[in-house]
C-alpha positions in Angstrom: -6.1 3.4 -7.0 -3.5 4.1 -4.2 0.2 4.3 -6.0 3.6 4.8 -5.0 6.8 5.0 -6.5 8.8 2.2 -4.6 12.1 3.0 -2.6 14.1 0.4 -4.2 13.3 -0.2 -7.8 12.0 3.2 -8.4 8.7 1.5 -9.8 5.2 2.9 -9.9 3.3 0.0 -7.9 0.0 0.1 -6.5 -0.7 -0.4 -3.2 -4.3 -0.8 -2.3 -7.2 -0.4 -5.7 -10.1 1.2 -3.5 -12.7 -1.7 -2.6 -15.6 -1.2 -5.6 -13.8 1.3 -7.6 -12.6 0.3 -10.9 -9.3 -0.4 -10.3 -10.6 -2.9 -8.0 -13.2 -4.3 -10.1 -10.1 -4.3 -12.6 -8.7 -6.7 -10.3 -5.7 -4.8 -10.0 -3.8 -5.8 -6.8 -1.4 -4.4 -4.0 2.0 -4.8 -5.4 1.2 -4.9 -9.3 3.5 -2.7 -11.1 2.6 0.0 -13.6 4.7 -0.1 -16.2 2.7 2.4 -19.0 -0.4 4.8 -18.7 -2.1 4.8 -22.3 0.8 3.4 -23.6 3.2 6.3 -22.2 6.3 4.7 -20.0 6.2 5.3 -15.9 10.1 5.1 -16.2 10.3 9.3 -15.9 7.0 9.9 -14.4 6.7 11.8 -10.6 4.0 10.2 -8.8 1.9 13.6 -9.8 2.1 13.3 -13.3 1.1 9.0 -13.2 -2.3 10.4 -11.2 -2.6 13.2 -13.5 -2.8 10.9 -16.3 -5.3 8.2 -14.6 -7.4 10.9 -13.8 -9.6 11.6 -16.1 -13.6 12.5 -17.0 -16.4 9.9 -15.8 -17.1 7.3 -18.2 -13.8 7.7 -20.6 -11.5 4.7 -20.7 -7.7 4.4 -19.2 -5.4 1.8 -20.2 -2.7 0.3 -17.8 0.2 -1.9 -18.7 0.6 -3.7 -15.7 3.4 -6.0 -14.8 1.3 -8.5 -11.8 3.1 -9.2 -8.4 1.9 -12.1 -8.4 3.6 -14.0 -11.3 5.1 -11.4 -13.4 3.3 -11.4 -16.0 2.5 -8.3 -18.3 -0.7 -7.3 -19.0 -3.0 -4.6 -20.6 -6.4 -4.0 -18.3 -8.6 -1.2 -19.4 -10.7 0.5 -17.0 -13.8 3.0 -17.0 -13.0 5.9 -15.1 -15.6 7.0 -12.2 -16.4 9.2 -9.4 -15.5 7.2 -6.4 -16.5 7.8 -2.8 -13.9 7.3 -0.3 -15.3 5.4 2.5 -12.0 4.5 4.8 -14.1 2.6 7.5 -16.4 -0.6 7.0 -17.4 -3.0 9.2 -19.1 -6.3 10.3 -20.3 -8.1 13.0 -19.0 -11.5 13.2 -19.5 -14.3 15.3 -16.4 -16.7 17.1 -16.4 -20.1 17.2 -17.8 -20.2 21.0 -20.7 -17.7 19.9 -19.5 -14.3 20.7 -20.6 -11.4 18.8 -17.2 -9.6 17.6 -16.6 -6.1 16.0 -14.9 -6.2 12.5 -13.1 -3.0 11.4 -11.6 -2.5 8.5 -9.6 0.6 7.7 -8.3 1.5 4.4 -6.8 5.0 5.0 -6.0 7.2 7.6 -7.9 10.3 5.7 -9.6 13.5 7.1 -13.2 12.0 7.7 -11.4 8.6 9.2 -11.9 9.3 12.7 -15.5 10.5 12.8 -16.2 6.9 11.1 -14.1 5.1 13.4 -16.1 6.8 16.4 -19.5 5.9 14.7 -18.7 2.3 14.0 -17.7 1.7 17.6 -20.2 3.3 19.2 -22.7 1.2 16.3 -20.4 -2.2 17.1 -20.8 -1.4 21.2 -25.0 -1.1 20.7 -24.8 -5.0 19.8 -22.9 -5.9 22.4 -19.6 -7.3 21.1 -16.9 -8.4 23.4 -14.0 -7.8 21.5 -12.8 -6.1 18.1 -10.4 -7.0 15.0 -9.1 -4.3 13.8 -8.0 -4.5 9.8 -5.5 -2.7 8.9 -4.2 -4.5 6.1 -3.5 -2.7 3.1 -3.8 0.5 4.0 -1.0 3.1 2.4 -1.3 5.1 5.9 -2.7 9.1 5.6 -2.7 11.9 7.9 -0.9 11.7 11.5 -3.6 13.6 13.3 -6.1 10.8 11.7 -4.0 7.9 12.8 -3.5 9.6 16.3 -7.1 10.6 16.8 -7.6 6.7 15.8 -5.0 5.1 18.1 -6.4 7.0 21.2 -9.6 5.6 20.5 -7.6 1.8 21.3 -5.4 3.2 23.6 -6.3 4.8 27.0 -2.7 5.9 27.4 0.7 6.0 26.6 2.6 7.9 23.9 1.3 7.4 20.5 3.7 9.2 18.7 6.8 10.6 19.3 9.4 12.9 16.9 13.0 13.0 17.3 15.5 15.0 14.9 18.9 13.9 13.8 20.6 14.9 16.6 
């Protein structure tokens, strides 16, 4: 499960379960709030400290009070912890209306291994021919810059991908 402490309300929320792990089997959601980790508060917890005490041995059980996004309602969902395999590209091939073969990527994080999976689904996608891609990027927390630029110059053949400026 992909947490963060939110900006505003100083929440522990979860942004993106990771598709087939339990969290996601859980049917946690992006946006559900975490209110207590085996019944201990998030109120005074660093984002370190919540992970610390999610994480856990295969097998043994978590419980997560859990205040939903999308109705507010509070809720205890136990989940089985596991070893889970970060996979941050899948994809498809899917077919428009007029019969065109299109590329679907989806990318859940920008992580170390991101861009070698990128590379291999479009070179898989271009052996069957597609004539043009979606690229999913929907729920994904973000990751490394030199993923997301490795990534991005894979769409883009030029042009300035990123840029830093300092306060001045």
């Amino acid at each position: 499960l992909q947490i963060a402490i939110d900006a505003e309300t100083k929440q522990l929320k979860a942004i993106a379960p990771i598709a087939g792990a339990p969290a996601d089997l859980a049917g946690i959601q992006p946006g559900d709030v975490i209110l207590a980790i085996d019944g201990v508060s998030t109120e005074s917890l660093t984002l370190d400290e919540a992970a610390g005490r999610m994480r856990g041995p295969v097998g043994t059980e978590v419980t997560l009070q859990m205040q939903r996004a999308l109705d507010g309602t509070v809720e205890d969902i136990d989940i089985v912890r596991d070893r889970i395999a970060l996979n941050p590209v899948t994809t498809a091939l899917r077919t428009a209306e007029d019969g065109t073969d299109i590329g679907y990527i989806r990318l859940s994080q920008f992580s170390a291994n991101a861009a070698d999976e990128m590379e291999e689904a479009i070179e898989t996608l271009e052996e069957q021919e597609v004539t043009g891609y979606i690229l999913d990027l929907r729920s994904s927390p973000g990751g490394l810059l030199y993923s997301s630029i490795d990534i991005a110059r894979m769409w883009l053949e030029d042009g300035t991908i990123v840029t830093t400026v300092n306060r001045q």
